[in-house]
VEXFIKOL-971464 format. One record per residue (C-alpha): residue number from 1; residue in one letter; x, y, z. Coordinates in nm, 2 decimals. Each point is the difference from the previous one (the first is absolute). Layout:
<site NUM; A; <X; Y; Z>>
...
***
This chain:
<site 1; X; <-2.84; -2.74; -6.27>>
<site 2; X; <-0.21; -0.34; 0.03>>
<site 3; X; <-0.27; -0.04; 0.21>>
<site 4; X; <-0.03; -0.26; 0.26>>
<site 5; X; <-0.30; -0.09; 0.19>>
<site 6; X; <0.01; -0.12; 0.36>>
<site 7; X; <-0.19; -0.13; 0.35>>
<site 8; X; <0.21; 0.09; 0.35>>
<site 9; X; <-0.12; -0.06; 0.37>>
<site 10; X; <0.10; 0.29; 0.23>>
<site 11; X; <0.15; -0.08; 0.35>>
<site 12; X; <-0.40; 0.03; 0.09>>
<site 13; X; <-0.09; -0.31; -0.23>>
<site 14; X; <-0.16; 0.25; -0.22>>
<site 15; X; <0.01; -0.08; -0.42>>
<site 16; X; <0.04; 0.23; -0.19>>
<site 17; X; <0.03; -0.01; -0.39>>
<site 18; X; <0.09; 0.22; -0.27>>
<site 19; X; <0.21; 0.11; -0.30>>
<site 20; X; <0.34; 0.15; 0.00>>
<site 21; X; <0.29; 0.13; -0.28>>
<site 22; X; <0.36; -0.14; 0.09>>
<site 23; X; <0.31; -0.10; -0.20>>
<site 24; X; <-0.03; -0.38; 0.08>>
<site 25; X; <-0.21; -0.23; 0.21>>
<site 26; X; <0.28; 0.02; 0.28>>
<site 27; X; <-0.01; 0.35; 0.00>>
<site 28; X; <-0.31; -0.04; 0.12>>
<site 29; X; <0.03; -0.25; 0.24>>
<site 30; X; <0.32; 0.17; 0.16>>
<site 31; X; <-0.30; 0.31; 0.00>>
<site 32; X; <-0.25; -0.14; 0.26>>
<site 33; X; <0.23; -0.28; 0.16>>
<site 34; X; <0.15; 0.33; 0.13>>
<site 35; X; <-0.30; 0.17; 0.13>>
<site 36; X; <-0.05; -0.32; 0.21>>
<site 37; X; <-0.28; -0.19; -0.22>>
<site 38; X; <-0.08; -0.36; -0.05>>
<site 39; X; <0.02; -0.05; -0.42>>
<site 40; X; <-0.28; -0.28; -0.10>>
<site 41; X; <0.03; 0.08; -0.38>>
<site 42; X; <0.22; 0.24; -0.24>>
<site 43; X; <-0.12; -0.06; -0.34>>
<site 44; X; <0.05; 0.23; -0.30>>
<site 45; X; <-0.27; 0.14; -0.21>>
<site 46; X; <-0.04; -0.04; -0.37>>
<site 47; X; <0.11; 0.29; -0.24>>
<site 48; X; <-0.37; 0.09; -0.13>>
<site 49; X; <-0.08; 0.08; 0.36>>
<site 50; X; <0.33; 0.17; 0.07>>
<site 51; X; <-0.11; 0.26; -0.31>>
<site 52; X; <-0.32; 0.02; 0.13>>
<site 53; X; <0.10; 0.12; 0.36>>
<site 54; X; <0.27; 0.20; -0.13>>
<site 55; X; <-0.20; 0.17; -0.30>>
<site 56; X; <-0.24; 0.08; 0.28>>
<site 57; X; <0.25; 0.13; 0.25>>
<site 58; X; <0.12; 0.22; -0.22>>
<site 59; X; <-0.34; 0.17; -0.12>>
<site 60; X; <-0.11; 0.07; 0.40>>
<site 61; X; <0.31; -0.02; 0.18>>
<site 62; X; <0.20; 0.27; -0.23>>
<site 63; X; <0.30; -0.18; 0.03>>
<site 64; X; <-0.01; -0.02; 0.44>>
<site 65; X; <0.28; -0.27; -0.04>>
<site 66; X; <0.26; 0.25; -0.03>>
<site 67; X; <0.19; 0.17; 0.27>>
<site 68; X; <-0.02; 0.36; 0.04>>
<site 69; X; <0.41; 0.17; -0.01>>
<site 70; X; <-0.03; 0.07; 0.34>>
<site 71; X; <-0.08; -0.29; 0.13>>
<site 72; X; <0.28; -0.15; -0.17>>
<site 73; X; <0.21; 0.25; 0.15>>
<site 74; X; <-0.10; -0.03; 0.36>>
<site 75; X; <0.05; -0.35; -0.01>>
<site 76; X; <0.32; 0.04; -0.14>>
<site 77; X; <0.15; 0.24; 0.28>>
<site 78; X; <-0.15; -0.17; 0.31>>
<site 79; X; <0.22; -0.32; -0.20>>
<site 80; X; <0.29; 0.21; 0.00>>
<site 81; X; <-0.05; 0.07; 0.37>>
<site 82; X; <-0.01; -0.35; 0.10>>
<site 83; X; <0.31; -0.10; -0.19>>
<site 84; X; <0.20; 0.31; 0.12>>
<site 85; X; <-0.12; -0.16; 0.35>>
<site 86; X; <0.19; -0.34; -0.12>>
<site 87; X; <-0.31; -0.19; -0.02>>
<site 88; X; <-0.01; -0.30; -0.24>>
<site 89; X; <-0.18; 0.09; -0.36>>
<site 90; X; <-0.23; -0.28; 0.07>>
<site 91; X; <-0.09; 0.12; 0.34>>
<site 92; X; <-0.04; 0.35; -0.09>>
<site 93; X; <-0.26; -0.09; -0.29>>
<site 94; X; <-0.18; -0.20; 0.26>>
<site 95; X; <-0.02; 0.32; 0.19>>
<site 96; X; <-0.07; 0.20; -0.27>>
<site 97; X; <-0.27; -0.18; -0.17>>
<site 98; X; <-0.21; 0.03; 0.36>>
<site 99; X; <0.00; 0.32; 0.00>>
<site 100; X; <-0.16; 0.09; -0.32>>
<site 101; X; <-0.34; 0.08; -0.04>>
<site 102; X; <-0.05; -0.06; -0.39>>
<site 103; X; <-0.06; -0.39; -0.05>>
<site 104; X; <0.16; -0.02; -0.35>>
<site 105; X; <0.34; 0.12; 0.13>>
<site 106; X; <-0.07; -0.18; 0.36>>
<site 107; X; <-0.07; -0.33; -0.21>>
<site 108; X; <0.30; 0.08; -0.26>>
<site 109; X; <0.29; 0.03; 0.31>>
<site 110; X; <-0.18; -0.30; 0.15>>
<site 111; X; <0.07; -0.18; -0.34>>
<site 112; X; <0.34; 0.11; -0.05>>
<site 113; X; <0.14; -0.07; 0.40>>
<site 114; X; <-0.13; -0.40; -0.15>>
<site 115; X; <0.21; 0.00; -0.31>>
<site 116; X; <0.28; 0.12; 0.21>>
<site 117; X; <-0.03; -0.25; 0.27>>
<site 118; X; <0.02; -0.26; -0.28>>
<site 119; X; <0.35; 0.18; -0.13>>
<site 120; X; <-0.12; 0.26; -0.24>>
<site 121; X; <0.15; 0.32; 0.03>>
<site 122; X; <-0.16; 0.31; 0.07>>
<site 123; X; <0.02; 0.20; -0.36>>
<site 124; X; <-0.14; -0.35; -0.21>>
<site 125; X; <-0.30; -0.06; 0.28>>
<site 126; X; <-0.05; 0.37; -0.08>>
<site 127; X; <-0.04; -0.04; -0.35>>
<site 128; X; <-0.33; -0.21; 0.02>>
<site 129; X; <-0.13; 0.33; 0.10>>
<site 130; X; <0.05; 0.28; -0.26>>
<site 131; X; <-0.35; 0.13; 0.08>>
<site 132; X; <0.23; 0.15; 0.33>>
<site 133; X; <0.34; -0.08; -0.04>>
<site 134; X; <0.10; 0.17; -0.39>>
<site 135; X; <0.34; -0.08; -0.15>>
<site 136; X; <0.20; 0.29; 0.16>>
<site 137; X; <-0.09; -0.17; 0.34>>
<site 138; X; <0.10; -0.37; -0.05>>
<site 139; X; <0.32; 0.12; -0.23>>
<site 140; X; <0.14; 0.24; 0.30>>
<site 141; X; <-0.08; -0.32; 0.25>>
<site 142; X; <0.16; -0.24; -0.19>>
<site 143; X; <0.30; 0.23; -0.03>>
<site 144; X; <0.00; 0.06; 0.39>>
<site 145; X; <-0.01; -0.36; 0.06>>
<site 146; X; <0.27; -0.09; -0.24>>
<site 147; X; <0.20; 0.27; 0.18>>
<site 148; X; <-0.09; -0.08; 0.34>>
<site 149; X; <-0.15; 0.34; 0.09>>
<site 150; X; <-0.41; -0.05; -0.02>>
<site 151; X; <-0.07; 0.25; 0.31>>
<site 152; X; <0.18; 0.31; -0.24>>
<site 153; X; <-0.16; -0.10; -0.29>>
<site 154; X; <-0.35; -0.03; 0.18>>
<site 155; X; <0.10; 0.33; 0.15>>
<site 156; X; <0.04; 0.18; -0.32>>
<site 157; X; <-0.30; -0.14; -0.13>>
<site 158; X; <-0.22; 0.09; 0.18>>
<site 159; X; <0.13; 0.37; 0.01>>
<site 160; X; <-0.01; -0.03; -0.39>>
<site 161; X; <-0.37; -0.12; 0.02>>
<site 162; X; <-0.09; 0.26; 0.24>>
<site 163; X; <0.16; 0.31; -0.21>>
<site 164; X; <-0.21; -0.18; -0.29>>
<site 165; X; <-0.28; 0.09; 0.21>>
<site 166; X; <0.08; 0.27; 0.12>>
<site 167; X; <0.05; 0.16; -0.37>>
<site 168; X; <-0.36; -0.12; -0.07>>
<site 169; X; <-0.15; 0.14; 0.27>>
<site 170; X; <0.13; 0.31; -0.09>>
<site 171; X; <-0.10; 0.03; -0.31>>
<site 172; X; <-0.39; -0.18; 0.06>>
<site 173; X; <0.00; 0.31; 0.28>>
<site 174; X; <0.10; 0.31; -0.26>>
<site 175; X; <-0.27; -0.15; -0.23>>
<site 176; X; <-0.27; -0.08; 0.27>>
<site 177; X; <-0.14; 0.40; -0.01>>
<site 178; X; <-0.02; 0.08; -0.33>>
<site 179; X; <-0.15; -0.34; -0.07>>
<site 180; X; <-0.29; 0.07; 0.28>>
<site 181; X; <-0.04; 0.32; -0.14>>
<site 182; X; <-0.05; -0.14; -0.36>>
<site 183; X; <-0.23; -0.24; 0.17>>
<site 184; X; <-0.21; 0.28; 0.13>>
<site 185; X; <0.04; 0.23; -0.28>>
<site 186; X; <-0.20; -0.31; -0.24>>
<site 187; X; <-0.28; -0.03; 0.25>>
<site 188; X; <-0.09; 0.39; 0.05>>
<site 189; X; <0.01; 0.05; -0.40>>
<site 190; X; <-0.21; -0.37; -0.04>>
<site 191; X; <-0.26; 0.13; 0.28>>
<site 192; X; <-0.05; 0.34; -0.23>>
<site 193; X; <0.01; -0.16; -0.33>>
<site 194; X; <-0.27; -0.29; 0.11>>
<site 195; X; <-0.20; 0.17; 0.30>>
<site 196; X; <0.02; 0.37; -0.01>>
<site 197; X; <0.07; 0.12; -0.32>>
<site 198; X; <-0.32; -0.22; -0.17>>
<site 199; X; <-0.25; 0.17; 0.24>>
<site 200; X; <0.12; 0.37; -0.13>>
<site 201; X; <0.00; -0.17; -0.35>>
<site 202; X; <-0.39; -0.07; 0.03>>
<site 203; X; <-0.02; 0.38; 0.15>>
<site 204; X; <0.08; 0.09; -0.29>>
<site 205; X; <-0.18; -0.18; -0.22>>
<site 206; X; <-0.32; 0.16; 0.13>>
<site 207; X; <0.10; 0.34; 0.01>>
<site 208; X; <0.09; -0.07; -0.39>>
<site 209; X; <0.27; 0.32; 0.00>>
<site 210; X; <0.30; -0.04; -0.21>>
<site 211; X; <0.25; -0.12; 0.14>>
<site 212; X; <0.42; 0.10; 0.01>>
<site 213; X; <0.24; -0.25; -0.19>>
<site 214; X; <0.20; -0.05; 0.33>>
<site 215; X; <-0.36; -0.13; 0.14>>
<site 216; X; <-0.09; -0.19; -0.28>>
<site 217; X; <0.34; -0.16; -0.01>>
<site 218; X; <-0.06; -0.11; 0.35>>
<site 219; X; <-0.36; -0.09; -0.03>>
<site 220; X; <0.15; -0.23; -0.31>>
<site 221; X; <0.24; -0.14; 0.25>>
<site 222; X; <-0.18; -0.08; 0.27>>
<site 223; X; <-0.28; -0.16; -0.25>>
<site 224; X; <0.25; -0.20; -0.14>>
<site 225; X; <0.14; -0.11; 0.31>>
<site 226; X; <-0.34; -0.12; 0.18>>
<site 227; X; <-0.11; -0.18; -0.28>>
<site 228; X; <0.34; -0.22; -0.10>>
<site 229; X; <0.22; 0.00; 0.28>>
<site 230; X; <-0.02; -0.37; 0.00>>
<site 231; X; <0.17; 0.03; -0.36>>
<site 232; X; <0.26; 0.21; 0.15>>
<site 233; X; <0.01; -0.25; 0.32>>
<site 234; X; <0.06; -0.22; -0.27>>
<site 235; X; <0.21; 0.13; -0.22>>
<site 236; X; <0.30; 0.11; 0.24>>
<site 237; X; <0.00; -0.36; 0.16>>
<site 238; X; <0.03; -0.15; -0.36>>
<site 239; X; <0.28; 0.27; -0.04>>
<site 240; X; <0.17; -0.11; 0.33>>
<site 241; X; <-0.03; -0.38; -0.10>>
<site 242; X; <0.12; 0.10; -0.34>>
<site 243; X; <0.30; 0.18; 0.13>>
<site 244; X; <0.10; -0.28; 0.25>>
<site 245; X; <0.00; -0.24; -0.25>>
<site 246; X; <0.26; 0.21; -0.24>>
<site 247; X; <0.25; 0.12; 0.24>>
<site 248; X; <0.01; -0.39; 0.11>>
<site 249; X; <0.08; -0.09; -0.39>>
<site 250; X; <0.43; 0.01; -0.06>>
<site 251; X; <-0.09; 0.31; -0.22>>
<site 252; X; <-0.23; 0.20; 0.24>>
<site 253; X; <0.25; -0.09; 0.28>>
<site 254; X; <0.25; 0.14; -0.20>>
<site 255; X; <-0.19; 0.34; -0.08>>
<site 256; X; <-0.18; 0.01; 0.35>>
<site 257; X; <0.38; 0.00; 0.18>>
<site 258; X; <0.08; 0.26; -0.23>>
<site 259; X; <-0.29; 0.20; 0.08>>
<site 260; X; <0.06; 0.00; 0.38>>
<site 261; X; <0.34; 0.13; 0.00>>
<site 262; X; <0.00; 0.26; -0.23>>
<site 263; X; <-0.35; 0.13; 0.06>>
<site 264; X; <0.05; 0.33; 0.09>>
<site 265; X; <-0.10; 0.05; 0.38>>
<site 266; X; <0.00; -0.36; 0.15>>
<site 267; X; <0.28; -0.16; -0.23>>
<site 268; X; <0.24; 0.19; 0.22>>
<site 269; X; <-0.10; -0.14; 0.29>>
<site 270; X; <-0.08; -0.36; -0.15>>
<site 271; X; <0.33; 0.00; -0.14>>
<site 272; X; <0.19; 0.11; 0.32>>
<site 273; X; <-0.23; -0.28; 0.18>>
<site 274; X; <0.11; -0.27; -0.26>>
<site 275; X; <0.40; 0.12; 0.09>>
<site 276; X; <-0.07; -0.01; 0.34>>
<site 277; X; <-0.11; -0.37; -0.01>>
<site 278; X; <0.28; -0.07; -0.27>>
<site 279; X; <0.23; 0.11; 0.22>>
<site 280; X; <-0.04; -0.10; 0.34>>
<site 281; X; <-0.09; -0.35; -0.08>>
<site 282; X; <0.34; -0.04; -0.17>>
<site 283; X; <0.14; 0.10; 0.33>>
<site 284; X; <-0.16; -0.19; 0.21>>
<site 285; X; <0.05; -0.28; -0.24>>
<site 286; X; <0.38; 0.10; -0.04>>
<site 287; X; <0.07; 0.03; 0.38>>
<site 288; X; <-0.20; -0.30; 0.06>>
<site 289; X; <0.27; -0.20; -0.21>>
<site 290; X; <-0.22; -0.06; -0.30>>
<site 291; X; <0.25; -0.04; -0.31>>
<site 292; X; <-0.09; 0.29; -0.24>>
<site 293; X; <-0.17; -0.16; -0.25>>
<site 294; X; <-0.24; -0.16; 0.20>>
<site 295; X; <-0.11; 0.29; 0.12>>
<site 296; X; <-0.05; 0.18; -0.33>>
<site 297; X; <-0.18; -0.28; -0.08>>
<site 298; X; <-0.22; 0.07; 0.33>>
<site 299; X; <0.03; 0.39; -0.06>>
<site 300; X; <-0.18; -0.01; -0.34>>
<site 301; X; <-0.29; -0.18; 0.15>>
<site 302; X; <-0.04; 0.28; 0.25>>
<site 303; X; <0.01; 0.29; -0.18>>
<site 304; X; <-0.34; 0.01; -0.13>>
<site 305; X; <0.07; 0.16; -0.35>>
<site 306; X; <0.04; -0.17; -0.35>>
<site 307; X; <0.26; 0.32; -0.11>>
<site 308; X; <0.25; -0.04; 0.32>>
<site 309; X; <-0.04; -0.37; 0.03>>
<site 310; X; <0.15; -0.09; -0.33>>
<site 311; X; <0.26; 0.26; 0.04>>
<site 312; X; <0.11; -0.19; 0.28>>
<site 313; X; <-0.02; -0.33; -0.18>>
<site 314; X; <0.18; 0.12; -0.24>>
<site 315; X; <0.29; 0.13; 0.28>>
<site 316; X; <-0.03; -0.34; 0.18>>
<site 317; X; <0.14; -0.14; -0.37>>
<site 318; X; <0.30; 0.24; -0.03>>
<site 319; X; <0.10; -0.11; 0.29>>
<site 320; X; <0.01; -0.35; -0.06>>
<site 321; X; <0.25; 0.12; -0.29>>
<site 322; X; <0.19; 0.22; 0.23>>
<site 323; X; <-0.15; 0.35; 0.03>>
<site 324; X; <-0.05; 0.18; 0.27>>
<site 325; X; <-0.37; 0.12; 0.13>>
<site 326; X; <0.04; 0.36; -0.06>>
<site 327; X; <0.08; -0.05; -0.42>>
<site 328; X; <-0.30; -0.15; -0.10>>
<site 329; X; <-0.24; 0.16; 0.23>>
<site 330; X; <0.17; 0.35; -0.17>>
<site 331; X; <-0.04; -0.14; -0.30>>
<site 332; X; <-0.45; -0.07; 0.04>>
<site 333; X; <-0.04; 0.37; 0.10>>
<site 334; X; <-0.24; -0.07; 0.24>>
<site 335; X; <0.21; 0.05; 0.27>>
<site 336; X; <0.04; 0.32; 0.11>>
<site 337; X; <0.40; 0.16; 0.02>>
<site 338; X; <0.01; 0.00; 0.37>>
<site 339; X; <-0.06; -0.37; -0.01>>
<site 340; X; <0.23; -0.11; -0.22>>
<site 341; X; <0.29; 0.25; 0.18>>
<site 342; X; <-0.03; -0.17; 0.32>>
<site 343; X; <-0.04; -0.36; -0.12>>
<site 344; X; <0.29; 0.07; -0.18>>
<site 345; X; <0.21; 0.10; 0.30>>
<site 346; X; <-0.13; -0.24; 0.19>>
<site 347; X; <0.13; -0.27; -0.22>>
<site 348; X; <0.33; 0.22; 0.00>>
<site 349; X; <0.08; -0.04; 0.36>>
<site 350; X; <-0.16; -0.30; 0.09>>
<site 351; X; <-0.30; 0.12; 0.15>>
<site 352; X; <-0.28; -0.01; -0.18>>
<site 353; X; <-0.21; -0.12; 0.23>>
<site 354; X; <0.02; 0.29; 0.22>>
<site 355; X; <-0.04; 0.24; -0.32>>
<site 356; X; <-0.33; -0.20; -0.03>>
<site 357; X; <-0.14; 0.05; 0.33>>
<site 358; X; <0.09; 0.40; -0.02>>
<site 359; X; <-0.18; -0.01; -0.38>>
<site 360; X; <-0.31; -0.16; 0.16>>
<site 361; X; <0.00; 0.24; 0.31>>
<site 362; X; <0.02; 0.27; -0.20>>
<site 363; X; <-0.27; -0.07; -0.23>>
<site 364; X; <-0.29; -0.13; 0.25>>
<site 365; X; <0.08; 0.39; 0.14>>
<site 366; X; <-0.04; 0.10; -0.38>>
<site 367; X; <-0.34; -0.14; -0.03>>
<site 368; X; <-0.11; 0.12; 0.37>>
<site 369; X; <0.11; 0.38; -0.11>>
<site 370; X; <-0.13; -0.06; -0.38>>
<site 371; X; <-0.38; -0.17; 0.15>>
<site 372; X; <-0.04; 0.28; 0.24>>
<site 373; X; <0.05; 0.28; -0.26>>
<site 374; X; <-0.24; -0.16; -0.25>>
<site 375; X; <-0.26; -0.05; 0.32>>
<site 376; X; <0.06; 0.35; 0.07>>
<site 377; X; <-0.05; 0.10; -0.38>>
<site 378; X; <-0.29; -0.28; -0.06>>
<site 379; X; <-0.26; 0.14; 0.30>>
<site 380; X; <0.04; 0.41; -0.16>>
<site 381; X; <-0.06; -0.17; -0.35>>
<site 382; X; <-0.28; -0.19; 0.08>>
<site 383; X; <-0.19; 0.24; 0.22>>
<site 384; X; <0.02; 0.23; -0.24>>
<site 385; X; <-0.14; -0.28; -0.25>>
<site 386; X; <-0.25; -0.08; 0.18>>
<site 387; X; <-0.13; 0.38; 0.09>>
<site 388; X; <0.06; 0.06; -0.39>>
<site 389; X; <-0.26; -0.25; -0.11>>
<site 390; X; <-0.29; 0.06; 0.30>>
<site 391; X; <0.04; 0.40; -0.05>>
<site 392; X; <-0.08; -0.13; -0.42>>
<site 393; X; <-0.29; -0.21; 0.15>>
<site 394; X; <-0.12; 0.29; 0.26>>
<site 395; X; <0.03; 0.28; -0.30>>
<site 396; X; <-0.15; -0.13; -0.23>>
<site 397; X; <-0.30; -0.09; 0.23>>
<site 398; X; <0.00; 0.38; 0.13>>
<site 399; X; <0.01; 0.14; -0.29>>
<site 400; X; <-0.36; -0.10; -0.13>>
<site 401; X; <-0.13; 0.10; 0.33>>
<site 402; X; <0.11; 0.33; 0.00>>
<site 403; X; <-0.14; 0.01; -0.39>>
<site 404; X; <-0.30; -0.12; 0.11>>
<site 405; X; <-0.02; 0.24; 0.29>>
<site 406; X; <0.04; 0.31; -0.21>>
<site 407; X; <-0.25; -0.12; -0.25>>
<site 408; X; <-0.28; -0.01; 0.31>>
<site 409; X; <0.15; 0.31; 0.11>>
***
């Protein structure tokens, strides 16, 4: 967005001065004319200094301009409230955009209740926003305004947003142990390897007994460890860099989705994730009035894998020649059975929409029951990982001991 620079007087006669991103110089004004400030000068910056703050936003900041999910969400419900309460959109923004404590969505509603006081509607003043406000947001507004029923749609949005987050949580939480415990498991073995392990290493040296192969495999280890871990530092973050950059070219994205749905522990639940999404955005977006091919446009944004999007691109243009959903998502084999049955009845008898929600339902409890039996298999696994390699580490430091012992002896 461009960059305008400006000078306001507070309702103390204080100036203050400053830089701010907004869609338009009256976007701006509307901003602080609102708060109650005196505007001396709005004037906008030139491009090379727009890069230069934004290049440098974005190597500190890590992307702080966007709006976390639930944020979104919780602003979306307490809207809902206030329109189920017969309050005027405009007001209810008003009210809304007090209440919140992050600026960039407290600036944003501040922006928008402008726009709409100068005859915009809600979903286009929306859409100068898509660091908050994403496609499936502005398209189910602009379908609840066209069909007089904002406070439903809001509604349903926001208890779409919050089963969004709700999935995540659930998953980030199965992960969160045996992620800590891999955590823990790398510092233990890095403390033997480059502390411990080096000091018995130099025992040995002294003592000058031969030594196991287990030992000297370890002594080896450990040597080679201390003395170019900063090429191994190095050489996994050129690997992560490396694999970032490939899975973000058209063929890595293609081969990267394919890996993370048929790998063979977390493709299940990656998969059942991506349906999940898939299906209850359609309903939303089909129960909010969204005509169906706007919202397989909308769908295949959301999925979040190369494989499933372009099966349902490829759907979305059946369609347009007169199929039905079910047929050419059969037809990708990426769908499971299931899916396609009840899509197919839906169409049948005119309630696919309800089929949709009851696929979605069903699947979020799929990947709840599929993320706690891979926790509960994960922690055994890695336990016994972990004891496997510091019983290696502790044997083959015992075992020269003991030799040495009985040669003394």
């Amino acid at each position: 967005m461009p960059l305008f620079a400006y000078k306001i007087i507070d309702a103390n006669g204080k100036e203050k001065k400053g830089t701010i991103e907004s869609p338009n110089r009256a976007a701006v004004k509307t901003k602080f004319l609102s708060e109650g400030y005196y505007i001396t000068e709005i004037s906008e910056k030139s491009q090379a200094q727009g890069f230069s703050l934004d290049f440098l936003r974005k190597m500190f900041s890590f992307g702080a301009k966007k709006v976390p999910l639930d944020e979104v969400a919780s602003m979306t419900r307490l809207l809902a409230t206030l329109q189920k309460a017969k309050i005027p959109l405009v007001e209810a923004i008003d009210a809304v955009a007090q209440q919140q404590e992050n600026p960039v969505m407290k600036d944003a509603l501040i922006i928008i209740k402008g726009k709409m006081n100068e005859g915009y509607s809600f979903s286009k003043s929306a859409r100068e926003f898509p660091n908050i406000f994403d496609d499936l947001f502005c398209n189910m507004i602009a379908a609840g305004e066209e069909s007089g029923a904002t406070d439903k749609v809001l509604m349903r949005l926001a208890g779409f947003m919050e089963s969004q987050v709700d999935l995540k949580n659930k998953v980030k939480s199965a992960m969160t142990y045996p992620i800590v415990l891999m955590i823990v498991a790398v510092l233990v073995v890095g403390v033997l390897f480059t502390v411990v392990i080096p000091k018995l290493s130099k025992m040995f040296e002294d003592v000058k007994m031969s030594l196991p192969l287990q030992t000297k495999i370890l002594l080896w280890l450990s040597g080679f460890i201390g003395s170019w871990w900063w090429l191994i530092a190095l050489a996994i973050f050129g690997g992560v860099v490396a694999f970032n950059k490939y899975i973000k070219t058209p063929k890595g994205e293609i081969w990267w989705s394919k890996v993370k749905i048929n790998a063979p522990i977390l493709g299940r639940v990656n998969r059942q994730v991506a349906i999940s999404r898939f299906a209850q955005t359609l309903s939303t977006l089909l129960h909010s009035g969204v005509p169906i091919l706007n919202a397989l446009d909308i769908v295949k944004k959301i999925i979040d894998n190369k494989i499933l999007e372009n099966a349902v691109g490829v759907a979305r243009e059946n369609i347009k020649e007169g199929e039905s959903i079910a047929v050419p998502l059969k037809r990708s084999g990426e769908f499971p059975p299931i899916v396609i049955q009840m899509i197919a009845i839906g169409e049948q008898s005119g309630e696919l929409e309800e089929m949709l929600e009851t696929l979605a339902s069903s699947y979020e409890k799929e990947v709840t029951y599929t993320m706690e039996k891979l926790t509960s298999m994960l922690e055994p696994m890695m336990i016994v990982a972990l004891a496997g390699v510091i019983g290696f580490i502790v044997f083959s430091v015992v075992m020269p001991i003991l030799q040495l012992n009985d040669a003394v002896g």
